[in-house]
C-alpha positions as CSV (number, residue, x, y, z in Angstrom):
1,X,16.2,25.4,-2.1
2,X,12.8,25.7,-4.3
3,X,9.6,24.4,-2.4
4,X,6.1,23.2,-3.6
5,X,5.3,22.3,-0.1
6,X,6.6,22.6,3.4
7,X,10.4,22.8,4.3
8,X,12.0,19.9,5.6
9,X,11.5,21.3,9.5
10,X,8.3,21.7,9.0
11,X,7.2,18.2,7.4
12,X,9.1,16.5,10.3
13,X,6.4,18.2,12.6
14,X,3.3,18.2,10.5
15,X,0.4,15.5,11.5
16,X,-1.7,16.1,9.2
17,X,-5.4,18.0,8.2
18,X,-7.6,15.5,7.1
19,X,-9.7,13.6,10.0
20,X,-9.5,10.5,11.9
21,X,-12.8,8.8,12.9
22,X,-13.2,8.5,16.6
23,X,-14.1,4.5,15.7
24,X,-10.8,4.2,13.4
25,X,-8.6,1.5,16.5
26,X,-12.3,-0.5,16.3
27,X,-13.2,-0.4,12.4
28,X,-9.9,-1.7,11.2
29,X,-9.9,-4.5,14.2
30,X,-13.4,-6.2,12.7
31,X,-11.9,-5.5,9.4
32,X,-9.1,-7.9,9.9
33,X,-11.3,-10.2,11.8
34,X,-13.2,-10.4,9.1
35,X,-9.5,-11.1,6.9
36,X,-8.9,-13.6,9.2
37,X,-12.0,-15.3,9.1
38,X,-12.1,-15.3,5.1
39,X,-11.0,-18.8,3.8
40,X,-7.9,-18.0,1.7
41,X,-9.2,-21.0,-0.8
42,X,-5.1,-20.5,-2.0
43,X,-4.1,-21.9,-5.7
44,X,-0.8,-22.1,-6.8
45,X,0.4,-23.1,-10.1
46,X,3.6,-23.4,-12.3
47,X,3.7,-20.3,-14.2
48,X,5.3,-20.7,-18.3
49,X,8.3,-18.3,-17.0
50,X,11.3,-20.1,-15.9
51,X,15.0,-19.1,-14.7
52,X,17.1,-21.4,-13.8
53,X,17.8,-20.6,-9.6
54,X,13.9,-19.7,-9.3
55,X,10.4,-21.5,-9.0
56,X,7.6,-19.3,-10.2
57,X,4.2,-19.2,-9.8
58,X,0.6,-17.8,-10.0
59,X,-1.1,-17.6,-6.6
60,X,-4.6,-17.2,-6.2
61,X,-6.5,-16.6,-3.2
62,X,-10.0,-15.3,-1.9
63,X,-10.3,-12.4,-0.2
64,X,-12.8,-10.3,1.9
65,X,-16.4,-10.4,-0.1
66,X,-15.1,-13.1,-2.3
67,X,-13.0,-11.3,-4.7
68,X,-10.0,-13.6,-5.8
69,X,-7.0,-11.7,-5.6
70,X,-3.6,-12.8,-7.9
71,X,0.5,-12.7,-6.8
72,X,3.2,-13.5,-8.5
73,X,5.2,-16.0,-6.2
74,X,8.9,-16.9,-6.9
75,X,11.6,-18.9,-4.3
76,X,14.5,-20.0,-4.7
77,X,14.9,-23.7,-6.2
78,X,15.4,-26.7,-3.8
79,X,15.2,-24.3,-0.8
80,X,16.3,-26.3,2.4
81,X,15.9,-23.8,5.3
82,X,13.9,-21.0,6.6
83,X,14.5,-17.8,4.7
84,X,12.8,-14.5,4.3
85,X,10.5,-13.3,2.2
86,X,9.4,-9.9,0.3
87,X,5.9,-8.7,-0.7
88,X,6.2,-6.5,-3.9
89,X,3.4,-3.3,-3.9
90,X,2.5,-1.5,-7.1
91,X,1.6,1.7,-8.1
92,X,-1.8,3.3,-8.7
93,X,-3.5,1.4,-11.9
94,X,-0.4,-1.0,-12.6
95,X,0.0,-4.4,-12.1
96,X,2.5,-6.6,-10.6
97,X,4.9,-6.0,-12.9
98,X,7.0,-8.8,-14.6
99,X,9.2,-11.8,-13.4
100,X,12.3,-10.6,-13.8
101,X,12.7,-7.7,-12.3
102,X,12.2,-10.0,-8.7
103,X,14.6,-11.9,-9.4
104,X,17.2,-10.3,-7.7
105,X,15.7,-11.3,-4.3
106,X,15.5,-14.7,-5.5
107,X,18.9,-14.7,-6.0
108,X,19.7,-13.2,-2.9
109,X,17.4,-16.5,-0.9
110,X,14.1,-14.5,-0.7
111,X,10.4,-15.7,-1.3
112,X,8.8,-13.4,-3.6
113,X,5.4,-12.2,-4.1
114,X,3.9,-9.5,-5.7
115,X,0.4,-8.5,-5.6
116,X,-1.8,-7.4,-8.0
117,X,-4.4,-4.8,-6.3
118,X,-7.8,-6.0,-7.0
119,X,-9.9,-4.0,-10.2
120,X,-6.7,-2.4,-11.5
121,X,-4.2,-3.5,-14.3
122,X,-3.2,-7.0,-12.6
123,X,-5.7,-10.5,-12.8
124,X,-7.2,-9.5,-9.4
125,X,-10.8,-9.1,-9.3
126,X,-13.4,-6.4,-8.1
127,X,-16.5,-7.8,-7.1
128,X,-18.5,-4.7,-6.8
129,X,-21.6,-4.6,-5.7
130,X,-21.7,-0.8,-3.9
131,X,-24.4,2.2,-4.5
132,X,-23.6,5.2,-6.4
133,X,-20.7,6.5,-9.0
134,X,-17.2,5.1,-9.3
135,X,-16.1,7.3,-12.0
136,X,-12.6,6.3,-13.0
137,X,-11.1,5.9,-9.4
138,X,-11.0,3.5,-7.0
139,X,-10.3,6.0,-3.4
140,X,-14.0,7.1,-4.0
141,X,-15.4,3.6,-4.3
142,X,-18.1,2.8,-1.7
143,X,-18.6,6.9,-0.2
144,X,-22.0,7.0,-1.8
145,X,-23.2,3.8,0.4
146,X,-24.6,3.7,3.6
147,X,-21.9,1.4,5.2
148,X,-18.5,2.5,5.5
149,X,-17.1,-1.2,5.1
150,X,-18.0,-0.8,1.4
151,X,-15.3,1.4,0.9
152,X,-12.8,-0.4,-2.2
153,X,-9.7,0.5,-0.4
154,X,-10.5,-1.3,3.0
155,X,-10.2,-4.6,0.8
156,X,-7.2,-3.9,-1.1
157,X,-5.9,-2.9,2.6
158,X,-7.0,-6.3,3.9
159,X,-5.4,-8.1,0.8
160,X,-2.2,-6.9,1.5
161,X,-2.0,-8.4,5.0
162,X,-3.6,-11.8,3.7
163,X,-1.3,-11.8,1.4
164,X,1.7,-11.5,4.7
165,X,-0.3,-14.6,6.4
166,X,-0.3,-16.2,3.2
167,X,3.7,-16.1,3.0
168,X,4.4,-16.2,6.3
169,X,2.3,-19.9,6.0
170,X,4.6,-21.1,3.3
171,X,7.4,-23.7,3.3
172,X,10.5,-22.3,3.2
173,X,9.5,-19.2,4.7
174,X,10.8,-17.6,7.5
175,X,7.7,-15.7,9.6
176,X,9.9,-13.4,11.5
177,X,11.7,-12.1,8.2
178,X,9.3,-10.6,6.1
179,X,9.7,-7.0,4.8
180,X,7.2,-5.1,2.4
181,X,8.1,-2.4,-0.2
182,X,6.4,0.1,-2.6
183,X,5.8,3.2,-4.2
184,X,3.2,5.4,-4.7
185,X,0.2,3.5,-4.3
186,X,2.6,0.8,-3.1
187,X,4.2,3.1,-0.4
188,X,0.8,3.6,0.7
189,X,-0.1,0.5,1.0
190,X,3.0,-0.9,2.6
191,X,2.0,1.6,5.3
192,X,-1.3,0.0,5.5
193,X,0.0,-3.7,5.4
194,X,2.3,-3.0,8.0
195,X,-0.1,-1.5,10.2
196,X,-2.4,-4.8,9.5
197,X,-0.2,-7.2,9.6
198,X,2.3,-6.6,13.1
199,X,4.2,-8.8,12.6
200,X,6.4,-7.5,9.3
201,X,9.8,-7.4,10.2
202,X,11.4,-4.2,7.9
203,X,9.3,-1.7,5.0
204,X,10.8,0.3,2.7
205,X,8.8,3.0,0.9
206,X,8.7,5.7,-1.8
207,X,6.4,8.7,-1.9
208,X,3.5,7.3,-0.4
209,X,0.1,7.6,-1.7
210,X,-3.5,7.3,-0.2
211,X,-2.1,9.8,2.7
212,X,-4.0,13.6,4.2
213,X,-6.9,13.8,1.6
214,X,-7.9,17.2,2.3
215,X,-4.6,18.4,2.2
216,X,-4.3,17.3,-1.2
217,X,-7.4,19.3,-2.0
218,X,-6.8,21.7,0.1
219,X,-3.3,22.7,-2.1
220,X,-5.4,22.3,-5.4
221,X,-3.1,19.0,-6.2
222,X,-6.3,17.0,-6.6
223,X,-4.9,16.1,-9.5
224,X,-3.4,13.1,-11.8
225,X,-3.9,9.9,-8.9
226,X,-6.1,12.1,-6.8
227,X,-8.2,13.3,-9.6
228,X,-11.8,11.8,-8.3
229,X,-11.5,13.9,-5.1
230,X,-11.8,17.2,-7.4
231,X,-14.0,15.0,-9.8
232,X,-16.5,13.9,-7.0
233,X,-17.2,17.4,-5.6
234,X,-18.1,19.0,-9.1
235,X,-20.3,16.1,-10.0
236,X,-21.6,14.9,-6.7
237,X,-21.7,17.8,-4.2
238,X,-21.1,21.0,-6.2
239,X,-21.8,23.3,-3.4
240,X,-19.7,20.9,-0.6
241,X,-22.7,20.3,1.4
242,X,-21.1,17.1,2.2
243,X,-17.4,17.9,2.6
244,X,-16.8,17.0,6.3
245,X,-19.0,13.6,5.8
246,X,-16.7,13.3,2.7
247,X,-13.5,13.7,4.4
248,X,-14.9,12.1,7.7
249,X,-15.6,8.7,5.4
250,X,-12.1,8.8,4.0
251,X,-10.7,8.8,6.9
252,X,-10.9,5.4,7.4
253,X,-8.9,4.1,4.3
254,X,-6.4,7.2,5.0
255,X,-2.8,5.5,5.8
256,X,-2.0,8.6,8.6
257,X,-4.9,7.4,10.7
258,X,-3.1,3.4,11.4
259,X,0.1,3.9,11.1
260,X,0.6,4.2,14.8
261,X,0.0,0.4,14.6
262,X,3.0,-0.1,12.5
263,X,6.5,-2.1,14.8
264,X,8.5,-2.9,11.4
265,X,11.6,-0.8,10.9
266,X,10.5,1.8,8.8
267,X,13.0,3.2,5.7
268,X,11.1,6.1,3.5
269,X,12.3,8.4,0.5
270,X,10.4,11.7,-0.5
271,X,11.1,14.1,-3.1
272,X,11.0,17.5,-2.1
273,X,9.4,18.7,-5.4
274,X,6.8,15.9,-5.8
275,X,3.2,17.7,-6.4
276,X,1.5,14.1,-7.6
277,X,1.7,13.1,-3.5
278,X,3.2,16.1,-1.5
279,X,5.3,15.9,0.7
280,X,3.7,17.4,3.8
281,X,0.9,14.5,3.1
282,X,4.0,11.4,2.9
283,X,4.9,12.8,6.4
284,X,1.1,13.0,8.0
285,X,1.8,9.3,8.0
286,X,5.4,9.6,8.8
287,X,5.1,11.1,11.8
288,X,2.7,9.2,13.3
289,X,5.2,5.8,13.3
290,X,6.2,5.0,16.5
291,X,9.0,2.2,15.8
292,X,12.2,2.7,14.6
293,X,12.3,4.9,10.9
294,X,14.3,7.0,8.8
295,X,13.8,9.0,5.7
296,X,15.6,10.4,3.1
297,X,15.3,13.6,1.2
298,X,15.9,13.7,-2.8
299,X,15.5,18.0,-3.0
300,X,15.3,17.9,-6.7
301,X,13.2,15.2,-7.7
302,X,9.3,14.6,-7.6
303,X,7.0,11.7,-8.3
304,X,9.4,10.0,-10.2
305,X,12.1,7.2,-10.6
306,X,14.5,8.1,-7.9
307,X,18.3,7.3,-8.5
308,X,20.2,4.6,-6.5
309,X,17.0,4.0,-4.0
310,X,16.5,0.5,-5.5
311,X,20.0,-0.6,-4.4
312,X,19.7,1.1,-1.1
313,X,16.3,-0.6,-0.4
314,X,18.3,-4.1,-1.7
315,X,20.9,-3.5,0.7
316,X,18.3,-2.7,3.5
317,X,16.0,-5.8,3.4
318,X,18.9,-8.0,3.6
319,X,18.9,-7.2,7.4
320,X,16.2,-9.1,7.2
């Protein structure tokens, strides 16, 4: 079987090269007392889409430094009883894609909603306000400053699990059934939400991104979504002078490093040949889950749509 990474033996053992921060258990607990603590200030209105079993609307909320953060939110109409709920992650620079391709859920008796990650292609807002270059890339946002809770990601991390309290708060919405799912920069931030936010019943992932930074580097695959890692060395620190405070910094918005906190039931697919987020760097997260988990392996595919995964993921949340 061709490679562009480890074998499959091999990924199931590796735990990764980039660091952890000896403060990571303490950094991410003020974080999300700090989510906690942030008045959601939540706004829902009737959105102009309509289907005829489903209630749709745009939900608004405020959170950490102020930024308001959009969803999509769709139930089922006249709901009478407790039911789950899904939260929908995108990929890197998307948005939250368009109505009906949740309305499947809907269908099925879920709650809906799907986030649009703040400063990317959605109505979410970036407030700003940190020292130094951003370039075109959001993982870099904040390393120039002096504190480490400027990084970007540590928001869009917290906005994922506000956006679970948010759901599990809503009428009609069962708090012990909620799953998350994503790809990409979605599957990386389901990681993250589940970690946040304990109490998320099931996750289903593909190819997660945000994983292992300096293994990404490290294979010359700084590249495409991790382009600014390769761009922020040539331009900010030629000669790596600062390449273990670089890595050190990531660390803490680096999914491997929390997803020890993670109890939902955890169902992942990788592609064997994917050289946007390889492989070895999906399972320096991976393998660092303690709860219940499985993966599947798609050998010939990469970063890419994956065949029948959809319907297996449908299938899967409605354990919930």
């Amino acid at each position: 079987m061709p490679l562009v990474d480890m074998s499959m033996e091999e990924l199931l053992r590796y735990k990764g090269t980039s660091p952890c921060p000896a403060d990571i258990d303490e950094y991410w607990d003020n974080a999300i007392a700090e989510m906690q603590g942030t008045d959601s200030q939540t706004e829902i209105t009737p959105s102009e889409f309509k289907a005829p079993y489903a209630d749709c609307y745009d939900l608004y909320y405020t959170g950490v430094k102020g930024a308001r953060i959009h969803a999509k939110y769709l139930r089922p109409k006249d709901i009478s009883k407790s039911s789950p709920a899904l939260i929908i992650l995108h990929g890197y620079s998307a948005n939250c894609g368009d109505w009906n391709d949740k309305l499947c859920y809907v269908a099925a008796g879920f709650s809906v909603f799907a986030l649009d990650c703040r400063g990317q292609g959605g109505k979410s807002e970036d407030v700003g306000g940190v020292k130094g270059a951003t370039l075109n890339g959001h993982i870099i946002r904040g390393l120039d400053g002096d504190d480490k809770n400027d990084l970007l990601f540590r928001h869009v991390f917290l906005d994922t699990a506000q956006l679970v309290k948010i759901a599990m708060s809503m009428s009609g919405v069962d708090a012990d059934r909620v799953g998350v799912t994503g790809g990409s920069q979605g599957g990386g931030l389901t990681l993250a939400c589940a970690a946040l936010a304990p109490k998320v019943k099931k996750i289903a992932l593909l190819f997660p991104f945000l994983s292992d930074y300096k293994r990404v580097w490290e294979m010359d695959l700084a590249n495409d979504a991790y382009a600014e890692l390769k761009d922020y060395f040539r331009k900010h620190d030629p000669f790596h002078k600062r390449e273990d405070e670089i890595f050190e910094k990531l660390g803490y918005i680096d999914v491997q490093n929390i997803t020890n906190r993670i109890n939902a039931e955890v169902l992942m697919f990788t592609g064997l040949m994917d050289t946007i987020c390889p492989p070895s760097t999906q399972f320096a997260a991976y393998n660092k889950i303690n709860s219940d988990k499985n993966v599947t392996f798609l050998p010939d595919f990469g970063h890419e749509g994956l065949p029948e995964v959809n319907d297996i993921i449908f299938e899967y949340m409605m354990g919930l």
